[in-house]
N, C-alpha and C positions, 0 to 999 in steps of 0.2 A: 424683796422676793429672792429664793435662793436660785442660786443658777446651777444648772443642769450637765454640770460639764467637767472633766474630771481634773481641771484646775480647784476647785473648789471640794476635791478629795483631799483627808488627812489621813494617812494611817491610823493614829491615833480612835477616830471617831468611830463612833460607834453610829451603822450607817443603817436603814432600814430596806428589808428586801426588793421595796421599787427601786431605790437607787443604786444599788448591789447589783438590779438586772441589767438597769439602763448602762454603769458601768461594762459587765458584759457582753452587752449585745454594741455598745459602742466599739468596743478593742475589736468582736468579733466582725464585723464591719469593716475597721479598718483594717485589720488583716486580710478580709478576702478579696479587698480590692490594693492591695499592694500585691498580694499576690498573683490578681487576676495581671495588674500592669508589667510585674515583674515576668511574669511564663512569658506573655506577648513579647514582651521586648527581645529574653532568652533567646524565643523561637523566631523572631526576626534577623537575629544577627548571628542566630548558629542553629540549624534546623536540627544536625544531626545531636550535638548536644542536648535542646528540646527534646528531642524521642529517647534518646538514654535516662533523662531525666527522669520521665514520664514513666520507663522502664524502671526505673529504678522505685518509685513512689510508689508504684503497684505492690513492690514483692514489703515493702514495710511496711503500710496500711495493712495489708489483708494479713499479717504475723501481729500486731502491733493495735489494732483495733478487733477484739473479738465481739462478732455478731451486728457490725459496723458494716454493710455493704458500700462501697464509692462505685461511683459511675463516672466514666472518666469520658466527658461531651465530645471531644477531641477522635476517638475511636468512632462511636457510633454516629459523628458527622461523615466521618470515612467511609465506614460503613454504607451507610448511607449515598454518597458520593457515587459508591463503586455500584451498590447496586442500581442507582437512576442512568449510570452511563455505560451499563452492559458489561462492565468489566468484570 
């Protein structure tokens, strides 16, 4: 049975589109969750760095992806925040 996993990726091979997604949605995967551990950790150990970060991610996304909208959960948690507590 072949396995599923991308030690058993060759360059070489000529691979078929199921295995080509599963490759992709595996990498894309683990990127999002390094990145979800990596911002947490960022914004635990330097908040104001986190917010410039975050700052900073907004203005290349929205130049850098056209017709891409991000929603950045972090804001409209705030949002949110502010408006349940009157502020």
């Amino acid at each position: 049975m072949e396995e599923n996993n991308l030690e058993s990726f060759d360059e070489d091979d000529d691979i078929s589109l199921e295995k080509e997604m599963l490759i992709v949605t595996k990498l894309l995967d683990t990127m999002m969750v390094f990145n979800s551990h990596f911002a947490k950790y960022i914004r635990e150990v330097d908040e104001d760095l986190f917010k410039r970060a975050i700052d900073y991610a907004k203005t290349f996304t929205e130049e850098d992806i056209p017709g891409i909208i991000l929603s950045y959960t972090k804001d409209n948690e705030d949002s949110d925040d502010k408006e349940n507590s009157g502020s």
